[in-house]
Backbone as numpy.savetxt, mean C-alpha at the origin, in Angstrom:
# Nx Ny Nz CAx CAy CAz Cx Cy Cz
2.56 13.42 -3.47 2.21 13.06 -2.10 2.85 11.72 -1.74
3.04 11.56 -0.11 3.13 10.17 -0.22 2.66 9.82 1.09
2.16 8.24 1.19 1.14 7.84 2.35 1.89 6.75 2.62
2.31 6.80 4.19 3.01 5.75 5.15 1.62 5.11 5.29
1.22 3.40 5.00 0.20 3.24 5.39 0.42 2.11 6.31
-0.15 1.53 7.63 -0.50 0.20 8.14 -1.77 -0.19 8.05
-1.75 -1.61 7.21 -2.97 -2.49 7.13 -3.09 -3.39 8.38
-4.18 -3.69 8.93 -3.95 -4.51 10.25 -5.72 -5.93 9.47
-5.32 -6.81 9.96 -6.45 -7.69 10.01 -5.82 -9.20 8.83
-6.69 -9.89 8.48 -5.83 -10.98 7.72 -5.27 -10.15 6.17
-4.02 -10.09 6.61 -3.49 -9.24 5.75 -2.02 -10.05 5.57
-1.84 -11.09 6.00 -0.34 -11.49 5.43 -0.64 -13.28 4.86
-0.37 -13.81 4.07 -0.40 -15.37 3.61 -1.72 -15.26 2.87
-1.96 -14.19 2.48 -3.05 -14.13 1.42 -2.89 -13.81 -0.09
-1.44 -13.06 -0.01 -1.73 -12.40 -1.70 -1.48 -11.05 -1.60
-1.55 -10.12 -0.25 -1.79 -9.12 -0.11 -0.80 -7.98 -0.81
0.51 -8.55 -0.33 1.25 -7.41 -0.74 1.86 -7.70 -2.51
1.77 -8.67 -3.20 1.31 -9.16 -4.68 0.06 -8.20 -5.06
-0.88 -7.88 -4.91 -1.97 -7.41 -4.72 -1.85 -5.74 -4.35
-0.98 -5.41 -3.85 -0.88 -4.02 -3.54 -0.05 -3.86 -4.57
1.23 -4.50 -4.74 2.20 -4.03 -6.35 1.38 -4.30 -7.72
0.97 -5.20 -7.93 -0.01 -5.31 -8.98 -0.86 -3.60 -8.93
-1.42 -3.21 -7.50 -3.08 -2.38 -8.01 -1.97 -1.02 -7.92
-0.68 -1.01 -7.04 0.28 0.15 -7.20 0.54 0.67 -8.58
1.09 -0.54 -9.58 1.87 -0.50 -10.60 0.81 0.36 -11.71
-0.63 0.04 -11.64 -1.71 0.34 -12.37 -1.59 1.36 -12.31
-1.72 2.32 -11.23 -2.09 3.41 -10.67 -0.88 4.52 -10.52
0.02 3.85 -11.19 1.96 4.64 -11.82 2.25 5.30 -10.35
1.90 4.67 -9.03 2.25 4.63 -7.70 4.13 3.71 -7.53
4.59 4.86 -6.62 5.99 3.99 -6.91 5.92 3.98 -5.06
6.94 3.21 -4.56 7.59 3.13 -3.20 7.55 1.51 -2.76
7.01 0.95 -1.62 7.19 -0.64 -1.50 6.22 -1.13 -0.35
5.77 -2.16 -0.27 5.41 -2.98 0.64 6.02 -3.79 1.07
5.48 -4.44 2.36 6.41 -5.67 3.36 5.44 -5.95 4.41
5.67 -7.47 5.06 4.80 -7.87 5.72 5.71 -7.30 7.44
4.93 -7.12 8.38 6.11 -7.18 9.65 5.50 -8.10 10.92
6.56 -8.33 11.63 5.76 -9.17 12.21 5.42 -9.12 13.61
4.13 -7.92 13.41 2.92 -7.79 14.03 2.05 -8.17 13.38
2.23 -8.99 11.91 1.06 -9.22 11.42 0.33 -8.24 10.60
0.89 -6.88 10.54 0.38 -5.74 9.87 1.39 -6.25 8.49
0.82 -5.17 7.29 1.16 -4.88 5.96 1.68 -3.30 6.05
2.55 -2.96 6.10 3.62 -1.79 6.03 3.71 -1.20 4.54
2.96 -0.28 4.12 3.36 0.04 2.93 3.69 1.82 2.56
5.02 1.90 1.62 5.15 3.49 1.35 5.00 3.66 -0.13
4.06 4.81 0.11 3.87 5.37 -1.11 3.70 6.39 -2.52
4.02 6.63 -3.13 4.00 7.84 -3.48 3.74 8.28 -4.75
3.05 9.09 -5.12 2.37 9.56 -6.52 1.38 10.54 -6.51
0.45 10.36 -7.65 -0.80 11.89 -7.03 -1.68 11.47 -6.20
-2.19 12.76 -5.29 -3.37 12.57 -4.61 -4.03 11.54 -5.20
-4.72 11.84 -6.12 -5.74 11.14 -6.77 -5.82 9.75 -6.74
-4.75 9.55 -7.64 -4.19 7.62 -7.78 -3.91 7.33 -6.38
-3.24 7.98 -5.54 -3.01 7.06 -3.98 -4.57 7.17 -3.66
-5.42 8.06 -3.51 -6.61 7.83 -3.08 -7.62 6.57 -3.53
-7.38 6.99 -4.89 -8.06 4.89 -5.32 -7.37 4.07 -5.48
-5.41 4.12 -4.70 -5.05 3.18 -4.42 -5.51 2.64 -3.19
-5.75 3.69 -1.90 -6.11 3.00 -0.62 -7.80 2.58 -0.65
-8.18 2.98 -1.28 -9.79 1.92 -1.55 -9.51 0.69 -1.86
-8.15 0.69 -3.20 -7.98 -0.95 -3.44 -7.44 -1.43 -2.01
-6.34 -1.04 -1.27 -6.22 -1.27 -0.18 -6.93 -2.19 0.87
-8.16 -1.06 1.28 -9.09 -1.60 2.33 -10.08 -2.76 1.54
-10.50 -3.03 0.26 -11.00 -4.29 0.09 -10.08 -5.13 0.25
-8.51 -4.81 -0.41 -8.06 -6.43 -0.45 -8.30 -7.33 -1.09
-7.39 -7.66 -1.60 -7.82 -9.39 -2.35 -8.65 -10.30 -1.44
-9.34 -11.25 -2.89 -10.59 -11.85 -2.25 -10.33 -12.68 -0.76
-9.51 -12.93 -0.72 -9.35 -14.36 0.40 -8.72 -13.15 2.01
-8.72 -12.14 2.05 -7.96 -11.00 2.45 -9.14 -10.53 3.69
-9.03 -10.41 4.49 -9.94 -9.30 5.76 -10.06 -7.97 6.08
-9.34 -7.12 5.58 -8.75 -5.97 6.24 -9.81 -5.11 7.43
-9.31 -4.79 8.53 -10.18 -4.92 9.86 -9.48 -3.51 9.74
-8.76 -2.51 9.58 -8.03 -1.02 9.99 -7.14 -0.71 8.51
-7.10 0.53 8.34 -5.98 0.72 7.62 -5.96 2.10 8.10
-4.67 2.64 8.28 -3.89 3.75 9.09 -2.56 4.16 8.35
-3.41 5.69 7.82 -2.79 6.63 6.97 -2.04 7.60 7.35
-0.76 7.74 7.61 -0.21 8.60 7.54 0.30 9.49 5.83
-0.28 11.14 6.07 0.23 11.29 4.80 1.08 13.20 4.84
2.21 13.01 3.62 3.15 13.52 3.70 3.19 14.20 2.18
3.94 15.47 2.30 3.97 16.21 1.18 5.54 15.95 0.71
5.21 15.63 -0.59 7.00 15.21 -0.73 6.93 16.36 -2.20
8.15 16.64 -2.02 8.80 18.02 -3.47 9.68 16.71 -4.38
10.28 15.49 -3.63 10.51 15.18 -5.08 10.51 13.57 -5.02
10.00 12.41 -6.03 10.19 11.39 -5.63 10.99 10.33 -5.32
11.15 9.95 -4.51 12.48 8.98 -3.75 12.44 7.52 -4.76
11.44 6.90 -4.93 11.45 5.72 -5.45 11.15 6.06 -7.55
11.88 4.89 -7.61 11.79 4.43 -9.00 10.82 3.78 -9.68
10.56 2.47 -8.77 9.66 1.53 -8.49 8.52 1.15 -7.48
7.71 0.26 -7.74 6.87 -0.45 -6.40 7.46 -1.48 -6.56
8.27 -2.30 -5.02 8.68 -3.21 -4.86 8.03 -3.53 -3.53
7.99 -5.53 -4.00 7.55 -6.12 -2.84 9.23 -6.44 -2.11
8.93 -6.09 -0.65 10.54 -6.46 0.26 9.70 -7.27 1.77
């Protein structure tokens, strides 16, 4: 699977997207995050149902110092995986 996600709320100068590759890498989730500037957290992702599903729980808490007010899932059936890695860009 893979999930186009936007985080919206204090989500950038916190740790956040450090924090998403860290709880990605755990969870053998590959694709990338980036901050944009609307202030949202832009992240693609891809691996099993399962692991993306208790990746976007780690998601919506967020690291401690972190707000998250929305997170908005787009999700997609992929046949084969594009990424190697989780990279922060």
């Amino acid at each position: 699977m893979k999930y186009h996600i936007f985080i919206r709320g204090k989500v950038q100068k916190v740790g956040f997207r450090k924090f998403t590759a860290s709880a990605a890498k755990k969870l053998h989730i590959v694709g990338w995050v980036k901050n944009n500037d609307d202030g949202k957290v832009e992240v693609v992702a891809e691996g099993e149902k399962e692991n993306l599903n208790k990746f976007v729980k780690k998601l919506k808490r967020g690291p401690l110092v972190s707000k998250v007010d929305e997170v908005k899932i787009t999700e997609y059936p992929t046949t084969k995986t594009t990424f190697k890695s989780f990279e922060i860009i």
